[in-house]
N, CA, C, O and CB atoms as a CASP TS submission, in Angstrom:
PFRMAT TS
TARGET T0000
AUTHOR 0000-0000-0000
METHOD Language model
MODEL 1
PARENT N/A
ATOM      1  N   UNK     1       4.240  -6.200 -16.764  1.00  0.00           N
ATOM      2  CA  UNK     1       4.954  -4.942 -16.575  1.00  0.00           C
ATOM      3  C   UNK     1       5.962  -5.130 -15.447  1.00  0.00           C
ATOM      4  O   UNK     1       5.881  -5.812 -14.426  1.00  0.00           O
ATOM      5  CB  UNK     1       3.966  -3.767 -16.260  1.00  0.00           C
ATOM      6  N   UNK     2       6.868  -4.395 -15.874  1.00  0.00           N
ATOM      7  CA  UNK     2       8.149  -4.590 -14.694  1.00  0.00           C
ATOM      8  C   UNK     2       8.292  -3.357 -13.379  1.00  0.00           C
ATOM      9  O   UNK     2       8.702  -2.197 -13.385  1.00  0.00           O
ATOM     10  CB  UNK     2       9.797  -4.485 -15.672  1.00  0.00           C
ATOM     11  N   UNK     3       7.826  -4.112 -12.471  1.00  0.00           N
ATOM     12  CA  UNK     3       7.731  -3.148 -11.546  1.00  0.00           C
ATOM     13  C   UNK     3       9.177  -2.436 -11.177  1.00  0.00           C
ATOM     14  O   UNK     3       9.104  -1.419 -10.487  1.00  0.00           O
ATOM     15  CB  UNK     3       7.070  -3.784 -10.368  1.00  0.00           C
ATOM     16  N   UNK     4      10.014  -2.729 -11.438  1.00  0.00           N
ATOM     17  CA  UNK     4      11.638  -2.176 -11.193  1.00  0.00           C
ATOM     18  C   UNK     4      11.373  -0.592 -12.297  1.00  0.00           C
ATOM     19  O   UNK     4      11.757   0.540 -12.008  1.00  0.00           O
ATOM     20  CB  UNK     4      13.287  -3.725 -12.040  1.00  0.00           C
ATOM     21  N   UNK     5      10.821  -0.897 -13.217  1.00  0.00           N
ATOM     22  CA  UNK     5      10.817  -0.084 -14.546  1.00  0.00           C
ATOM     23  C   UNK     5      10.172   0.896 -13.967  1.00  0.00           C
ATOM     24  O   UNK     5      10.673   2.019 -14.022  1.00  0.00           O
ATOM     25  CB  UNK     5      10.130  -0.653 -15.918  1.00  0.00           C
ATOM     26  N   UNK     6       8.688   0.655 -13.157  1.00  0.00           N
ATOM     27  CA  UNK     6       7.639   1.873 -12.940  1.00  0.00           C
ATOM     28  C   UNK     6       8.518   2.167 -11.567  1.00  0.00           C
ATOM     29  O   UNK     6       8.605   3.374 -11.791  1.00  0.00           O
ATOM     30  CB  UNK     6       5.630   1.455 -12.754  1.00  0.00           C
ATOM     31  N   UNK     7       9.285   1.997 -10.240  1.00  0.00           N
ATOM     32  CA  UNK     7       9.618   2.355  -9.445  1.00  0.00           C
ATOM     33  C   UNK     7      10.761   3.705 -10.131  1.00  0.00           C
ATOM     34  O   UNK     7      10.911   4.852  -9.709  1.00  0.00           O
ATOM     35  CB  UNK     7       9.959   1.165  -8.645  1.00  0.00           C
ATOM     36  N   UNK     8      11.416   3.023 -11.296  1.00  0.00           N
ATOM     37  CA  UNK     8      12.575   3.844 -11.729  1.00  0.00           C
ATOM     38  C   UNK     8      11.955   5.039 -11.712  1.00  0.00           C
ATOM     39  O   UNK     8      12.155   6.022 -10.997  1.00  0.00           O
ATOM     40  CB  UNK     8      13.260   3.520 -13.088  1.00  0.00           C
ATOM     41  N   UNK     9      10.935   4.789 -12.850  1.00  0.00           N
ATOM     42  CA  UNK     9       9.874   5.688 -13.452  1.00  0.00           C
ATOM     43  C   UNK     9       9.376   6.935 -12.546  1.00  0.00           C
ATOM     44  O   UNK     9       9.555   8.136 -12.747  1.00  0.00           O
ATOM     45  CB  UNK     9       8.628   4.790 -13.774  1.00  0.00           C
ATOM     46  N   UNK    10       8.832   6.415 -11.699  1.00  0.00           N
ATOM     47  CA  UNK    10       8.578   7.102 -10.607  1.00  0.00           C
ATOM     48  C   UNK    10       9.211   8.071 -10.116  1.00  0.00           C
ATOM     49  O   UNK    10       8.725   9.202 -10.142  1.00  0.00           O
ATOM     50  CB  UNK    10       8.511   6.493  -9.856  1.00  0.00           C
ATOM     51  N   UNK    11      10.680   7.760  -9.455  1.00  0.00           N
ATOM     52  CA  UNK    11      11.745   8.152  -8.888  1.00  0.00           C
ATOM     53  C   UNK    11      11.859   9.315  -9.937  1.00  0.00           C
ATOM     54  O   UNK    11      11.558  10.445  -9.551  1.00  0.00           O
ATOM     55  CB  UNK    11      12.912   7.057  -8.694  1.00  0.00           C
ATOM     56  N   UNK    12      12.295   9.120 -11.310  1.00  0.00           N
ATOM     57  CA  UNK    12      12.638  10.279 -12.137  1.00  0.00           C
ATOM     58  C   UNK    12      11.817  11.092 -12.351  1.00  0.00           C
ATOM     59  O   UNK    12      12.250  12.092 -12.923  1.00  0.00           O
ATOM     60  CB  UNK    12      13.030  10.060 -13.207  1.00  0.00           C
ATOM     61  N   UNK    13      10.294  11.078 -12.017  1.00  0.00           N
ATOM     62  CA  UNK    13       9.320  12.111 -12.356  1.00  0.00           C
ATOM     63  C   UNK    13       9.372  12.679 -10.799  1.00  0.00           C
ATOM     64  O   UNK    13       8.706  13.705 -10.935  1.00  0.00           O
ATOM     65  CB  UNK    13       7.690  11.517 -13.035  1.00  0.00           C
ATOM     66  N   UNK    14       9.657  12.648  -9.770  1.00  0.00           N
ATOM     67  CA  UNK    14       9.595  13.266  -8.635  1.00  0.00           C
ATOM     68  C   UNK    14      11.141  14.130  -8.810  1.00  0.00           C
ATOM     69  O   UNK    14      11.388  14.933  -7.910  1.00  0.00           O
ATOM     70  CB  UNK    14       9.358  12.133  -7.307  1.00  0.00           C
ATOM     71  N   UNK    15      11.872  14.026  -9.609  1.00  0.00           N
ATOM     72  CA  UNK    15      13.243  14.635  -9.853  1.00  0.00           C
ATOM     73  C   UNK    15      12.454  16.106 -10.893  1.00  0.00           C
ATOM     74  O   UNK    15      13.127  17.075 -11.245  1.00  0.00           O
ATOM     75  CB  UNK    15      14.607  13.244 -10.885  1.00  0.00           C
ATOM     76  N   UNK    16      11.073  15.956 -11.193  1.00  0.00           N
ATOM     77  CA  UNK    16      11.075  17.085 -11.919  1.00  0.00           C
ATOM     78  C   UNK    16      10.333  18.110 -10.626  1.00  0.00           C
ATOM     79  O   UNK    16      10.470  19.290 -10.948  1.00  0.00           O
ATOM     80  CB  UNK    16      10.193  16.861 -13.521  1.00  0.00           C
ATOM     81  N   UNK    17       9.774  17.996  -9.599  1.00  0.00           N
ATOM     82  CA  UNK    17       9.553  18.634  -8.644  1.00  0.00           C
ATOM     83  C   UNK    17      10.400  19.054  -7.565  1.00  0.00           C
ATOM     84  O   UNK    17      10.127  19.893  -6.706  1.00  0.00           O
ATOM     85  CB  UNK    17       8.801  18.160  -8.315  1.00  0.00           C
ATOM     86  N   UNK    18      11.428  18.405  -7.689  1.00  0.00           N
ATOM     87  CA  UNK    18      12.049  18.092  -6.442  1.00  0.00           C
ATOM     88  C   UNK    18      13.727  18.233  -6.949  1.00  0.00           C
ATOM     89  O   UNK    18      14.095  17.383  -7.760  1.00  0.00           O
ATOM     90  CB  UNK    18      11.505  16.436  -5.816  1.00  0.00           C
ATOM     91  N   UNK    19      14.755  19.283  -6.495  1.00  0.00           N
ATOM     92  CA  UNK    19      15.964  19.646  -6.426  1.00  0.00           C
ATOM     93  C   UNK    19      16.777  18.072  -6.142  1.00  0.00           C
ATOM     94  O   UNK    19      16.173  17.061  -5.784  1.00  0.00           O
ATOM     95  CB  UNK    19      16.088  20.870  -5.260  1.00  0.00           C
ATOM     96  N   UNK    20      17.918  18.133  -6.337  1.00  0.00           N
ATOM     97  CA  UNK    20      19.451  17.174  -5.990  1.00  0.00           C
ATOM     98  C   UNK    20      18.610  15.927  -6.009  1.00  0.00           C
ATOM     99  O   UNK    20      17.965  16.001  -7.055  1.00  0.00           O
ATOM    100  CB  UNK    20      20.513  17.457  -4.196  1.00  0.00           C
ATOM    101  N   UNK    21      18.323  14.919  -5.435  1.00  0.00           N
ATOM    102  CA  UNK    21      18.280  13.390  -4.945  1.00  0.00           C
ATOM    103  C   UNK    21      17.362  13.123  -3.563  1.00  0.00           C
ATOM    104  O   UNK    21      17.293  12.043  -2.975  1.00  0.00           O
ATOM    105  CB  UNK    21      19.907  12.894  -4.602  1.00  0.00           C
ATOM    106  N   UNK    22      16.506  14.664  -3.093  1.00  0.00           N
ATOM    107  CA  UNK    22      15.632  14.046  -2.638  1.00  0.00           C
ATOM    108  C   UNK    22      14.591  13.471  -3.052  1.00  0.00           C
ATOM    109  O   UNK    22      14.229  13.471  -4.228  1.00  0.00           O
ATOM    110  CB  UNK    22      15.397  14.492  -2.073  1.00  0.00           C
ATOM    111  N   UNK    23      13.802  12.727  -1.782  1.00  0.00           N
ATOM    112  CA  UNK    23      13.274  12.018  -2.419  1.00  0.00           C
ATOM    113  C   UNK    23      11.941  12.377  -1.252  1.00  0.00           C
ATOM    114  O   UNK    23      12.193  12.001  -0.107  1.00  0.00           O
ATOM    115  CB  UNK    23      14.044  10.568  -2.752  1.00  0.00           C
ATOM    116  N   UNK    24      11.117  12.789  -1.374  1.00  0.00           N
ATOM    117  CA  UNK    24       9.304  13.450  -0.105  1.00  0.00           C
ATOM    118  C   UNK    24       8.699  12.072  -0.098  1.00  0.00           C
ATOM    119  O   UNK    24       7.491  11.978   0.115  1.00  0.00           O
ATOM    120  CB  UNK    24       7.579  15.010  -1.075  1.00  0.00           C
ATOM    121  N   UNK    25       9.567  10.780  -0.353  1.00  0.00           N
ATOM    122  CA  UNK    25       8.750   9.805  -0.485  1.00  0.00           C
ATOM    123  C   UNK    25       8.858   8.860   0.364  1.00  0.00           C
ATOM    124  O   UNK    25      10.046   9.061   0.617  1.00  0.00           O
ATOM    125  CB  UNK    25       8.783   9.366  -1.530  1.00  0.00           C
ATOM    126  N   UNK    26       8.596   8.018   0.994  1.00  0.00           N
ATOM    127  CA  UNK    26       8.766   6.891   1.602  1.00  0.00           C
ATOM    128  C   UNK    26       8.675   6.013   0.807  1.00  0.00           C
ATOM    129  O   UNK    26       8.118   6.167  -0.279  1.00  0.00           O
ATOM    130  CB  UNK    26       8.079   6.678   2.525  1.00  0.00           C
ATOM    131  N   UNK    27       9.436   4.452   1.365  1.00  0.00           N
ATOM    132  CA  UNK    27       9.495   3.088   0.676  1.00  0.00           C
ATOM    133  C   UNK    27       7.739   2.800   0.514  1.00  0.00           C
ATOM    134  O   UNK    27       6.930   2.697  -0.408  1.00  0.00           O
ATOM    135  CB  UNK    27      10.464   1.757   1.779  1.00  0.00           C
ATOM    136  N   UNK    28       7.735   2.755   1.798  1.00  0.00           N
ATOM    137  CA  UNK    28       5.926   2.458   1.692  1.00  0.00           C
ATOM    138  C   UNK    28       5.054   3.185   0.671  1.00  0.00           C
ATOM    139  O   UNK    28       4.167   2.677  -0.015  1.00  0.00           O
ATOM    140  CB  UNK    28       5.148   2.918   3.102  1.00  0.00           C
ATOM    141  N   UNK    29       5.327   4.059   0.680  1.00  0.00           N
ATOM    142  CA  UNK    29       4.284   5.233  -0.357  1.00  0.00           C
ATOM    143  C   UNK    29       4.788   5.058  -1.912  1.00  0.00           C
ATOM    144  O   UNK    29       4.078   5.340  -2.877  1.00  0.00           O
ATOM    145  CB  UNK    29       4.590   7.245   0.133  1.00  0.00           C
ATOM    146  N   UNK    30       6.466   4.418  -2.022  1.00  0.00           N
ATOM    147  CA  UNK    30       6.874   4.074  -3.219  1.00  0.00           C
ATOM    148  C   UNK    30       6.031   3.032  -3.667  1.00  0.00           C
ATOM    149  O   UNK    30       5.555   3.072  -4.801  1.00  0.00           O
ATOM    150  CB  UNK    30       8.198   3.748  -3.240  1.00  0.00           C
ATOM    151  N   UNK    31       5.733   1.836  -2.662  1.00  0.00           N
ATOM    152  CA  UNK    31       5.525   0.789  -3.114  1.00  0.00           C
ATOM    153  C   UNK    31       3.759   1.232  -3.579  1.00  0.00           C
ATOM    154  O   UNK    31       3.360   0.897  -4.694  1.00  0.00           O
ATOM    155  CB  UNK    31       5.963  -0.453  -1.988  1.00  0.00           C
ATOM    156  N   UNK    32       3.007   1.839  -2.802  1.00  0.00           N
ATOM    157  CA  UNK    32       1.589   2.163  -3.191  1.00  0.00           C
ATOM    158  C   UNK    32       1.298   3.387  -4.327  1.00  0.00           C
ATOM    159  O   UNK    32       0.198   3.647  -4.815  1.00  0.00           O
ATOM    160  CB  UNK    32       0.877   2.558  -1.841  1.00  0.00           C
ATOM    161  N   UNK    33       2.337   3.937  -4.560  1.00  0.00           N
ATOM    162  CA  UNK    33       2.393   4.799  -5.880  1.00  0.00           C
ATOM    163  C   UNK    33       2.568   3.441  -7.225  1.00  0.00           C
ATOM    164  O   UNK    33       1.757   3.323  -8.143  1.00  0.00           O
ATOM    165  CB  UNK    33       4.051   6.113  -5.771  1.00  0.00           C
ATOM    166  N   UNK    34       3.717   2.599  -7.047  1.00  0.00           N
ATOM    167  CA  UNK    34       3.499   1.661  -7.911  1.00  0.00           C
ATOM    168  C   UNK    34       2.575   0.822  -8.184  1.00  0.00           C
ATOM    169  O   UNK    34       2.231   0.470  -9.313  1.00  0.00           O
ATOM    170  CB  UNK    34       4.148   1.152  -7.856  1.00  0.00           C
ATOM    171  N   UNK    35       2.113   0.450  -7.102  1.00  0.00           N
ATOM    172  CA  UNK    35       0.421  -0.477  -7.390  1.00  0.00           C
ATOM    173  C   UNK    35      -0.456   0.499  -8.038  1.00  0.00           C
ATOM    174  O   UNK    35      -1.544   0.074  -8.426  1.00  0.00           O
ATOM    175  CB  UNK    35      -0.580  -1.039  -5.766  1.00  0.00           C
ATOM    176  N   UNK    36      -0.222   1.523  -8.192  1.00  0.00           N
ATOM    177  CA  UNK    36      -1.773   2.179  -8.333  1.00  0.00           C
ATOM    178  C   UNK    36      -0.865   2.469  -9.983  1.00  0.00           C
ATOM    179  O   UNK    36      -1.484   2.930 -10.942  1.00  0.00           O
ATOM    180  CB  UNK    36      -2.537   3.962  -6.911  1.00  0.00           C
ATOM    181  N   UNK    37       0.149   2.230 -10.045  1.00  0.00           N
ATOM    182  CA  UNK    37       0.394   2.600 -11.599  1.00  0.00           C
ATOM    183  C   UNK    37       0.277   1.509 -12.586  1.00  0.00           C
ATOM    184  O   UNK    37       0.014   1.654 -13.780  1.00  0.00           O
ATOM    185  CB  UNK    37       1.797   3.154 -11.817  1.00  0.00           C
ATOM    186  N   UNK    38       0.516   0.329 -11.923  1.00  0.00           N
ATOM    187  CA  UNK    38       0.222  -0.895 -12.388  1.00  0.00           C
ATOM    188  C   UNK    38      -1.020  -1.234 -12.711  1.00  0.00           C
ATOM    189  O   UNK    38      -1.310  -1.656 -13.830  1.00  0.00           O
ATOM    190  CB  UNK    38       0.588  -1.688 -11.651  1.00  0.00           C
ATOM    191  N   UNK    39      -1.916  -1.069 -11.699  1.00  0.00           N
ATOM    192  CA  UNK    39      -3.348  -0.904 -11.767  1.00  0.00           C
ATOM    193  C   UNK    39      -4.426   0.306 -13.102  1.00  0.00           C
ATOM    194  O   UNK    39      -5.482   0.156 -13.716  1.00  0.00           O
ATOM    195  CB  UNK    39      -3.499  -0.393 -10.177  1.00  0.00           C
ATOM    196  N   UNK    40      -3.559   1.235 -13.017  1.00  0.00           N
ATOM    197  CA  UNK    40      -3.814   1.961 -14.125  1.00  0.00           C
ATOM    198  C   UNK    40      -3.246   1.527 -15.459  1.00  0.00           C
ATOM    199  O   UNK    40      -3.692   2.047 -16.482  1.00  0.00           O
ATOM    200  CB  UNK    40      -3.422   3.173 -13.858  1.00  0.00           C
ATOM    201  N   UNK    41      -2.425   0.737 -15.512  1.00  0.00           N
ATOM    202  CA  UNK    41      -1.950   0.351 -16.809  1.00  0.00           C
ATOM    203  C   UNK    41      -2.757  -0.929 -17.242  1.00  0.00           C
ATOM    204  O   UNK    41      -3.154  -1.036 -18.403  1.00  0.00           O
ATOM    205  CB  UNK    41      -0.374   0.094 -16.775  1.00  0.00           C
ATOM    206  N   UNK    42      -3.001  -1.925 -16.268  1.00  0.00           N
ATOM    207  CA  UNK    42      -3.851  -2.782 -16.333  1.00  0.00           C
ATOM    208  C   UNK    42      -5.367  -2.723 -16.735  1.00  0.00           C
ATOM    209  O   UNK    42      -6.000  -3.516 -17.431  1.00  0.00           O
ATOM    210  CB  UNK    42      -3.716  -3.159 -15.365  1.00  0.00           C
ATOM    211  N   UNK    43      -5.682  -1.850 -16.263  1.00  0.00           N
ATOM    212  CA  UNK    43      -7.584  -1.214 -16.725  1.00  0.00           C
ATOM    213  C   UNK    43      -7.497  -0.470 -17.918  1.00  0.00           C
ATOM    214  O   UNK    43      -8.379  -0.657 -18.756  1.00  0.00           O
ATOM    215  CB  UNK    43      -8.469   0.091 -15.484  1.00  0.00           C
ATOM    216  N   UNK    44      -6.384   0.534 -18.208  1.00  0.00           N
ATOM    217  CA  UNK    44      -6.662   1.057 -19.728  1.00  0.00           C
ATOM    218  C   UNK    44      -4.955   0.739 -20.085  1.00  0.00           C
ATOM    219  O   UNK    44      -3.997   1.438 -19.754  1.00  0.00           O
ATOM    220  CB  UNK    44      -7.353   3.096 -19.930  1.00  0.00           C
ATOM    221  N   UNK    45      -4.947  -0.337 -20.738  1.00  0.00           N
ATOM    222  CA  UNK    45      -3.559  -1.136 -21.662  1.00  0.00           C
ATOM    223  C   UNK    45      -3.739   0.198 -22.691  1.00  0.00           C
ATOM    224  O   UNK    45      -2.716   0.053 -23.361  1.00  0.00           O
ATOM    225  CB  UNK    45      -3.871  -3.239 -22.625  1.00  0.00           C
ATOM    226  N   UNK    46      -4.352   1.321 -23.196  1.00  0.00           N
ATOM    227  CA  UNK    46      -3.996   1.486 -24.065  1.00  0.00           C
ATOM    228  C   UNK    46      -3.298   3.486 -23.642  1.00  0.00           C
ATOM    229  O   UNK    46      -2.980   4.487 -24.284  1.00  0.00           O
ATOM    230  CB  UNK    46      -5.223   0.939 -25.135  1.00  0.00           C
ATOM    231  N   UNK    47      -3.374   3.144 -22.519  1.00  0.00           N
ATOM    232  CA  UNK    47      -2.743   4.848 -21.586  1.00  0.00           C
ATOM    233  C   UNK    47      -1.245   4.481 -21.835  1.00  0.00           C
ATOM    234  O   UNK    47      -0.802   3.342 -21.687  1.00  0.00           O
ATOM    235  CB  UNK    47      -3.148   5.109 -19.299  1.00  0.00           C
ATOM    236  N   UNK    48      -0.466   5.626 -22.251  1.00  0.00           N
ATOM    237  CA  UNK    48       0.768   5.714 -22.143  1.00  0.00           C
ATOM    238  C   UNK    48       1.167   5.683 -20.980  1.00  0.00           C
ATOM    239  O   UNK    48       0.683   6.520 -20.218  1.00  0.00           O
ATOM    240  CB  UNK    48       1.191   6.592 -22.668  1.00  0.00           C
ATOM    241  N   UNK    49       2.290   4.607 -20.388  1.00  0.00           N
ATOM    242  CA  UNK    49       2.701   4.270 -19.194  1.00  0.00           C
ATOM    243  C   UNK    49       3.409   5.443 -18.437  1.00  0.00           C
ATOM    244  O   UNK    49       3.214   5.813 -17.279  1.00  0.00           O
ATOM    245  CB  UNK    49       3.516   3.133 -19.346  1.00  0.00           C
ATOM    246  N   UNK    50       4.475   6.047 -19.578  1.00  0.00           N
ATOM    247  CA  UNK    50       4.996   8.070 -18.858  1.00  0.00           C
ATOM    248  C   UNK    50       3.212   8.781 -18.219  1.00  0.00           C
ATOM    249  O   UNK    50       3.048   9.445 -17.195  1.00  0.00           O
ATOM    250  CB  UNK    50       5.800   9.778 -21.115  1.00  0.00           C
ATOM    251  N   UNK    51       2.344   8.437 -19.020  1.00  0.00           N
ATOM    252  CA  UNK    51       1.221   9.419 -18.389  1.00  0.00           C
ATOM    253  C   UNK    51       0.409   9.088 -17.372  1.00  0.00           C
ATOM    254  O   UNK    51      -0.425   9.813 -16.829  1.00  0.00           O
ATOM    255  CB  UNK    51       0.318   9.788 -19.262  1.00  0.00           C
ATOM    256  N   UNK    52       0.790   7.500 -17.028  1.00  0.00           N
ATOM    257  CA  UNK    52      -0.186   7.105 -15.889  1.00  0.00           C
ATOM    258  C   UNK    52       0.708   7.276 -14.958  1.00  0.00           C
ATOM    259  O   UNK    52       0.159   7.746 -13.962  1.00  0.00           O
ATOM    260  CB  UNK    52      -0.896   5.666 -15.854  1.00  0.00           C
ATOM    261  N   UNK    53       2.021   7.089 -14.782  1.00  0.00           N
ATOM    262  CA  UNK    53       3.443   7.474 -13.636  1.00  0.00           C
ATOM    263  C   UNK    53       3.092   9.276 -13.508  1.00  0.00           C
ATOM    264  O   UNK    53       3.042   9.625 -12.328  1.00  0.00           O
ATOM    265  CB  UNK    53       5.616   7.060 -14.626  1.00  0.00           C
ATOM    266  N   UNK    54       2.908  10.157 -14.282  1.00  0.00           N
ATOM    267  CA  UNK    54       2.907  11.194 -14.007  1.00  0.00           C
ATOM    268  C   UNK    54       1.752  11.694 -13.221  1.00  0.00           C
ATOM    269  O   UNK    54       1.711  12.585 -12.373  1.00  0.00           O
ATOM    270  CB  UNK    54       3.136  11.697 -14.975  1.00  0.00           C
ATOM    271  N   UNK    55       0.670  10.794 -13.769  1.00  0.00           N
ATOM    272  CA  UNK    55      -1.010  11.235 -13.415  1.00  0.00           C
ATOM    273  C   UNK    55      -0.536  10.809 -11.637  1.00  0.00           C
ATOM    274  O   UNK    55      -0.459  11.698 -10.789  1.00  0.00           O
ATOM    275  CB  UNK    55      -2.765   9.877 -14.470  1.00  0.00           C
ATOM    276  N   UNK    56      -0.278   9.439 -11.337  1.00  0.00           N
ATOM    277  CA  UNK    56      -0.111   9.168 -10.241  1.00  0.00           C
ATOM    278  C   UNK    56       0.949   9.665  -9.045  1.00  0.00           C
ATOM    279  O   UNK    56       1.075   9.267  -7.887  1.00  0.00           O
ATOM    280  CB  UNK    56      -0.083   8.185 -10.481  1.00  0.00           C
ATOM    281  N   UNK    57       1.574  10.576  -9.710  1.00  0.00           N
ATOM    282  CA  UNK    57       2.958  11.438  -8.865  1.00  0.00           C
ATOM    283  C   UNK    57       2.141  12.258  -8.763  1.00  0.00           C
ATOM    284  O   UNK    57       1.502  12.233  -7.711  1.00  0.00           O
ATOM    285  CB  UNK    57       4.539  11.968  -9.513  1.00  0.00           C
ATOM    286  N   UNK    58       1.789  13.360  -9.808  1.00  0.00           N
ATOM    287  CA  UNK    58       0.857  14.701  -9.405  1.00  0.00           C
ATOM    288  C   UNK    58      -0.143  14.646  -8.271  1.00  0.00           C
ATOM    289  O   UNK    58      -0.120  15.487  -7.374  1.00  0.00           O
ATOM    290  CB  UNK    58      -0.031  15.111 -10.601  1.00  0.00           C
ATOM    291  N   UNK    59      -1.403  13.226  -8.325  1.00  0.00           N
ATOM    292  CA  UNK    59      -2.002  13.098  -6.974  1.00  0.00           C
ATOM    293  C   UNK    59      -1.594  13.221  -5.770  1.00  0.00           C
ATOM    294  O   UNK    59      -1.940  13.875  -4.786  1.00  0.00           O
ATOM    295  CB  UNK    59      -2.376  12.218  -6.845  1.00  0.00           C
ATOM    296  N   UNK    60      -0.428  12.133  -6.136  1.00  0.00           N
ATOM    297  CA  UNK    60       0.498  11.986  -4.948  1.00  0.00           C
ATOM    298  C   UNK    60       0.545  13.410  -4.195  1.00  0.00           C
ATOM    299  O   UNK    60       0.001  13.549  -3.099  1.00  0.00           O
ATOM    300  CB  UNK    60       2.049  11.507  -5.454  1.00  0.00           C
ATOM    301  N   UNK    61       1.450  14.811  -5.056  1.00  0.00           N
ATOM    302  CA  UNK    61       1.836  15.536  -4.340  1.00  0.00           C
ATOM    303  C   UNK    61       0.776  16.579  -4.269  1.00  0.00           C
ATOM    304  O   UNK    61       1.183  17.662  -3.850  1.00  0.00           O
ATOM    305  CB  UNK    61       3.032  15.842  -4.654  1.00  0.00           C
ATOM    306  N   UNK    62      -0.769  16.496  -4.646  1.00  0.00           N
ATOM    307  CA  UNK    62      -1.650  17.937  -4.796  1.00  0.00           C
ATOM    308  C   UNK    62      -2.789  17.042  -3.526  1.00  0.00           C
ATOM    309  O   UNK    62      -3.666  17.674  -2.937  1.00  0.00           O
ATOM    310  CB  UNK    62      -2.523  18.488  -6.985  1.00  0.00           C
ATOM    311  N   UNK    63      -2.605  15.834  -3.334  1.00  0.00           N
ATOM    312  CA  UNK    63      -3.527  14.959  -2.275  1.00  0.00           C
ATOM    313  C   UNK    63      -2.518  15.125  -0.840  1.00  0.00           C
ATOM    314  O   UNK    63      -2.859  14.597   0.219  1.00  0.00           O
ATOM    315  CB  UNK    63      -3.761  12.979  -2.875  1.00  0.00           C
TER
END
């Protein structure tokens, strides 16, 4: 899996919470939102990759 792809990924699902081009995120917290999406794609190959990026943004912002 291409981590450039799930960072994109990422970035555009925080555009559905979040007005203009901010971004409530840090590099650091980018990079550990992506491990943990990678990691979820890795343990169940058969989860749609949009639903494990979303599952892992929503934590993000209700944690």
């Amino acid at each position: 899996m291409e981590k450039k792809l799930v960072v994109k990924m990422i970035k555009n699902c925080f555009k559905q919470y979040y007005e203009d081009d901010s971004m409530p995120i840090s590099e650091k917290d980018l990079e550990e939102l992506s491990k943990k999406v990678l990691q979820a794609n890795e343990t169940a190959p058969d989860e749609d990759l949009y639903e494990a990026v979303n599952d892992v943004v929503y934590e993000y912002l209700i944690g």
